[in-house]
C-alpha positions as protocol buffer text, in pm:
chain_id: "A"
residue {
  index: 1
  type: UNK
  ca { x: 2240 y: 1755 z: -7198 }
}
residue {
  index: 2
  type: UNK
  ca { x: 1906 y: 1911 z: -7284 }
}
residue {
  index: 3
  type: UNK
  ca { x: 1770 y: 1851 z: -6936 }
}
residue {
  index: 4
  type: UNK
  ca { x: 2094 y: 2047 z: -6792 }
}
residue {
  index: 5
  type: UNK
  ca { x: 2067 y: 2312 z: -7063 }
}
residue {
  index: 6
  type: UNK
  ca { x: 1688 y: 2375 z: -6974 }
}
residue {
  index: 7
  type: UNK
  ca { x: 1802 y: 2392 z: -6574 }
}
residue {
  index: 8
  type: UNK
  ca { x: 1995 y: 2660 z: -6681 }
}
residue {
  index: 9
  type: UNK
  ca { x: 1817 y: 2900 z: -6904 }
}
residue {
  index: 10
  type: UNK
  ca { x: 1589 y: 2838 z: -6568 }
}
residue {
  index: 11
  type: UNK
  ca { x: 1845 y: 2971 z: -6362 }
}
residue {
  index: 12
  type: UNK
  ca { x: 1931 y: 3204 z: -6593 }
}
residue {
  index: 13
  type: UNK
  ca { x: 1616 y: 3344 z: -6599 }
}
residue {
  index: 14
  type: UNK
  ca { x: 1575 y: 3374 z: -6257 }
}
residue {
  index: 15
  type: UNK
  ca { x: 1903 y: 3541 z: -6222 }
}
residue {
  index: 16
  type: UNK
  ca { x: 1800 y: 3819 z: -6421 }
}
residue {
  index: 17
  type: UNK
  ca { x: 1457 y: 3879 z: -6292 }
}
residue {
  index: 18
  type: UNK
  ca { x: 1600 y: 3870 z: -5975 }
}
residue {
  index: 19
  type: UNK
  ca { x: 1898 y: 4125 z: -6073 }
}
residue {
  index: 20
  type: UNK
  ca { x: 1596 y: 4356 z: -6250 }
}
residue {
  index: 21
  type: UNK
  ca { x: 1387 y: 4364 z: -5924 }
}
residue {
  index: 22
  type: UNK
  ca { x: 1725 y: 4484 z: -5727 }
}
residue {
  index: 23
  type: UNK
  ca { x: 1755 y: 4746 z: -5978 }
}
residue {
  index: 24
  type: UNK
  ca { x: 1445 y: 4855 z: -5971 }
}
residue {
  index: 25
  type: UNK
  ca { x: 1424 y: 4861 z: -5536 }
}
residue {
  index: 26
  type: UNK
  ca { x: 1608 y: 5130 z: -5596 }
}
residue {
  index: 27
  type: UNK
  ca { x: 1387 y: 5352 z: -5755 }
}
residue {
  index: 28
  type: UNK
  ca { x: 1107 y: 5284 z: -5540 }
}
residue {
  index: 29
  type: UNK
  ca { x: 1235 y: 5195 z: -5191 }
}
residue {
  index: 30
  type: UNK
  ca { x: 1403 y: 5463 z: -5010 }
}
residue {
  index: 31
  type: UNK
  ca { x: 1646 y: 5245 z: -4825 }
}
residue {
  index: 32
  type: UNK
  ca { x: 1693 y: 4892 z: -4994 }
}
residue {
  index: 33
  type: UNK
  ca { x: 1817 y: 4606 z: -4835 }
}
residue {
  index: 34
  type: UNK
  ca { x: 2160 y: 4572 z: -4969 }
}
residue {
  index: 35
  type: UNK
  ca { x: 2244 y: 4263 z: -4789 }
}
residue {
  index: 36
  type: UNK
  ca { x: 1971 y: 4041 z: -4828 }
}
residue {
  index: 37
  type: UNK
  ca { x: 1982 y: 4129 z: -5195 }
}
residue {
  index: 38
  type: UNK
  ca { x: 2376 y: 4067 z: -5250 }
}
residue {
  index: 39
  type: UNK
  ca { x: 2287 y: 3713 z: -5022 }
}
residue {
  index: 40
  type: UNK
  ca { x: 2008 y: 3667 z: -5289 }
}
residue {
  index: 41
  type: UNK
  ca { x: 2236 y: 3708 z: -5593 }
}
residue {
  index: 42
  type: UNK
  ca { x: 2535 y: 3521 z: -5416 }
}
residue {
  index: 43
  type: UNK
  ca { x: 2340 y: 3229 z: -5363 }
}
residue {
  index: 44
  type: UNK
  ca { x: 2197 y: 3206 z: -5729 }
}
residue {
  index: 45
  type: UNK
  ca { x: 2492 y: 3252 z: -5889 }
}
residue {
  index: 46
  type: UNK
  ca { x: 2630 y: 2956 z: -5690 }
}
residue {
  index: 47
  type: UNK
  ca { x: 2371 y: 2800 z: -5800 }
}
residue {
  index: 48
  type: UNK
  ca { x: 2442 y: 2894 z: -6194 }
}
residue {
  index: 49
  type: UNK
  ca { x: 2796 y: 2861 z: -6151 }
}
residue {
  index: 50
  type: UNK
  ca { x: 2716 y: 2471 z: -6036 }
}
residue {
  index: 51
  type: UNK
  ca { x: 2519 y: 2417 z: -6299 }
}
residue {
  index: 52
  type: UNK
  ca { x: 2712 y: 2562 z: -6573 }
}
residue {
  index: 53
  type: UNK
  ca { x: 3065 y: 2330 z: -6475 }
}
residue {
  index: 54
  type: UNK
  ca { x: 2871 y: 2034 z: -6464 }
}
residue {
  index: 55
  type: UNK
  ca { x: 2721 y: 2128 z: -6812 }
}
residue {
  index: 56
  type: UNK
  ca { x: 3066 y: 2238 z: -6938 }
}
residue {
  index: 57
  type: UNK
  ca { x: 3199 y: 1870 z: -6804 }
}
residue {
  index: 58
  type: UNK
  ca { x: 2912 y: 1688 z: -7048 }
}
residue {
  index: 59
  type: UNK
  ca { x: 2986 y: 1907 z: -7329 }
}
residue {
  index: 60
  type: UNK
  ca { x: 3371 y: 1811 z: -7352 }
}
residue {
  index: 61
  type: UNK
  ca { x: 3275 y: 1417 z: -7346 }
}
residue {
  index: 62
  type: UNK
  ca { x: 3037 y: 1569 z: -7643 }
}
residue {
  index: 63
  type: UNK
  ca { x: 3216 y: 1802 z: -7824 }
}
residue {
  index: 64
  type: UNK
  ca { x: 2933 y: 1804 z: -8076 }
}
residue {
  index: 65
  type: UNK
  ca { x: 2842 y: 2091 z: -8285 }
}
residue {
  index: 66
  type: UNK
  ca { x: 2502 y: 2101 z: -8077 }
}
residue {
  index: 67
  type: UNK
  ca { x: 2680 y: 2117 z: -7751 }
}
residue {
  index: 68
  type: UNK
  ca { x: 2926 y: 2416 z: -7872 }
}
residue {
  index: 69
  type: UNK
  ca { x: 2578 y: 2586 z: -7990 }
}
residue {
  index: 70
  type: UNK
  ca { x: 2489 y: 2568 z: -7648 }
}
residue {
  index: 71
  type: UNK
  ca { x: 2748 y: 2697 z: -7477 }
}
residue {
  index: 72
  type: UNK
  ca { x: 2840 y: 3005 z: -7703 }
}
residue {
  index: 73
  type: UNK
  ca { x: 2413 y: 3089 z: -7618 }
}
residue {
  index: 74
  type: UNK
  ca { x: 2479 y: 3030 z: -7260 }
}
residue {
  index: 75
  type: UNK
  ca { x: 2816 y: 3312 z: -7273 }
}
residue {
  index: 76
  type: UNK
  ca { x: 2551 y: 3529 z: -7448 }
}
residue {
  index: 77
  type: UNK
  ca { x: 2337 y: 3528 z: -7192 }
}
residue {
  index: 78
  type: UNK
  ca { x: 2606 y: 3509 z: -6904 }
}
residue {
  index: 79
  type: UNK
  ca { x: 2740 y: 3826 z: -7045 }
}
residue {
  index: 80
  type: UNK
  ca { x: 2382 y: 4033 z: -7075 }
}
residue {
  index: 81
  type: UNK
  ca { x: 2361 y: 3922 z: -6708 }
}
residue {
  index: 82
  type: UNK
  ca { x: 2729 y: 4079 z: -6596 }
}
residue {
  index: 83
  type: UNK
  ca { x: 2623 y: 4422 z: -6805 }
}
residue {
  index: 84
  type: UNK
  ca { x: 2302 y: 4423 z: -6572 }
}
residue {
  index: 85
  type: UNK
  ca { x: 2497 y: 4360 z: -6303 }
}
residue {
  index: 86
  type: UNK
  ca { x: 2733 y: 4620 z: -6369 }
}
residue {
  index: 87
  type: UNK
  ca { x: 2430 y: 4859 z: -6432 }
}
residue {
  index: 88
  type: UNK
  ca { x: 2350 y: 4718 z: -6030 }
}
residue {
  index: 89
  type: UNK
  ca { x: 2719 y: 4805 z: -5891 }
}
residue {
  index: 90
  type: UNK
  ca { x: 2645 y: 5172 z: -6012 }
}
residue {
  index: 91
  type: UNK
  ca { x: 2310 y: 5201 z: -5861 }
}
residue {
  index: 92
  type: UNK
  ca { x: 2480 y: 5054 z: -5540 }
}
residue {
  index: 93
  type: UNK
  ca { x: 2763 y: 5313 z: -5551 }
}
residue {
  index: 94
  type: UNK
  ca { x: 2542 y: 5613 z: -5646 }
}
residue {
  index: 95
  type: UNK
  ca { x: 2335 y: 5511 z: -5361 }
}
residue {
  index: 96
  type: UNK
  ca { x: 2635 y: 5456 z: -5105 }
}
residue {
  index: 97
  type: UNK
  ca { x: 2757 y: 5786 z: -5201 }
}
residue {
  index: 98
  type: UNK
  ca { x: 2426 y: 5952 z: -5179 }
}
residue {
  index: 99
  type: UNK
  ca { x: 2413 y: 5826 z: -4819 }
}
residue {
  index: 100
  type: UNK
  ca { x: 2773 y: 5919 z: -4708 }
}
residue {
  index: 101
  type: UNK
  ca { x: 2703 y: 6278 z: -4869 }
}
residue {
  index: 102
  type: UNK
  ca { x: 2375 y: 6310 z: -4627 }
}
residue {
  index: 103
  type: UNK
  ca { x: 2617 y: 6184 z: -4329 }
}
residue {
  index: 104
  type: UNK
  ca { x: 2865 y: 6426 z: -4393 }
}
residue {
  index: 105
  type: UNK
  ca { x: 2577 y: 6704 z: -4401 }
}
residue {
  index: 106
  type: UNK
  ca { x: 2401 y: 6530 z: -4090 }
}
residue {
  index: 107
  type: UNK
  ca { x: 2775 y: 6590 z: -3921 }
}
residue {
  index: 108
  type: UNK
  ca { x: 2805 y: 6950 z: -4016 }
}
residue {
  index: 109
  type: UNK
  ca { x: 2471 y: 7042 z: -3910 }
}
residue {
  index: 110
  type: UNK
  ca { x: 2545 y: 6856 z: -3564 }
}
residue {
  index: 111
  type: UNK
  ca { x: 2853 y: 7094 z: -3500 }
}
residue {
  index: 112
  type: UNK
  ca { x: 2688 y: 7405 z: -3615 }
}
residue {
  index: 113
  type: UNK
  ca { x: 2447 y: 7310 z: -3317 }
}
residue {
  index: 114
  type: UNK
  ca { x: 2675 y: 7242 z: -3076 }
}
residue {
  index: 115
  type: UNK
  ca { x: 2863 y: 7540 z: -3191 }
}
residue {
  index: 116
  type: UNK
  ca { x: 2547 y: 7773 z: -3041 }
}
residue {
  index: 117
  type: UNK
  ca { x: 2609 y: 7616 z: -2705 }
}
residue {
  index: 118
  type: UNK
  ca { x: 2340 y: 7451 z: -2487 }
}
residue {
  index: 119
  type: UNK
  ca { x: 2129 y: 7595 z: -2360 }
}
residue {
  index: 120
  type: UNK
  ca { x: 2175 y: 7492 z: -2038 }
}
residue {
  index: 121
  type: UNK
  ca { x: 2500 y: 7728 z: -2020 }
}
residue {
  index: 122
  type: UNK
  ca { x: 2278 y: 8041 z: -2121 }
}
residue {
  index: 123
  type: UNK
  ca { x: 2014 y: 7928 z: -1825 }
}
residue {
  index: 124
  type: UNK
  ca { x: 2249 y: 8081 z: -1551 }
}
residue {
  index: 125
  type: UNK
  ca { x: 2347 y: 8408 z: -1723 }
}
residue {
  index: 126
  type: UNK
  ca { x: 2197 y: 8731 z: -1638 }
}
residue {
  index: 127
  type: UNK
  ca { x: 1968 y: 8851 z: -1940 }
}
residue {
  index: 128
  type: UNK
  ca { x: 1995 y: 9202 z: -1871 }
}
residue {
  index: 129
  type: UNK
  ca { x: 2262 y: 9427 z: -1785 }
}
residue {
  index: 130
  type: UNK
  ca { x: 2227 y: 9723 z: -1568 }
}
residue {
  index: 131
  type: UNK
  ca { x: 2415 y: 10026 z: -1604 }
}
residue {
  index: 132
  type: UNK
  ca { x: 2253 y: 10186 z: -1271 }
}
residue {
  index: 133
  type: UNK
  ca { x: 2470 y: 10341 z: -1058 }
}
């Protein structure tokens, strides 16, 4: 069980770096790459959730005091790792919003223009008018 409990403080670990370094994308990238980082975090918490019921299968054929050690540590850590990914979902929705809000004023500004005509209707118009008679 050591061996298994080692893979997964590994996994662990790399969860959370990996969950840190999408947080922090965006406060330096101006556009991150929301779908290769929710493929990134889908596949490793596959990967944890593997590893965690096949641990959770050799800890009931323990049930030692060791084992039951382990696993409350492991929900510690499982649940620091679903507050940073909560911390995540609001970066994602602050961002999503953000980009909707800059649509919206994108869309505005595009009727405004179209509003003024083109200026291909103006191109035919007289430009001056003459009051001679």
């Amino acid at each position: 069980m050591t061996m298994e409990y080692k893979h997964i403080t590994r996994v662990i670990d790399n969860l959370d770096h990996l969950q840190a370094r999408h947080i922090d994308s965006f406060d330096h990238d101006l556009l991150p790459d929301l779908e290769t980082q929710c493929r990134e975090r889908h596949l490793a918490i596959e990967q944890l959730e593997t590893d965690i019921h096949i641990l959770t299968g050799k800890a009931k054929l323990d049930q030692t005091e060791e084992s039951n050690e382990t696993l409350v540590f492991l929900m510690t850590r499982i649940s620091g790792l679903l507050k940073q990914n909560r911390v995540l979902e609001k970066k994602v929705r602050t961002h999503k919003d953000g980009i909707e809000n800059s649509l919206k004023t994108l869309a505005t500004g595009k009727k405004i223009i179209h509003s003024y005509g083109s200026p291909a209707m103006t191109a035919n118009h007289p430009r001056v008018i003459s009051h001679t008679e």
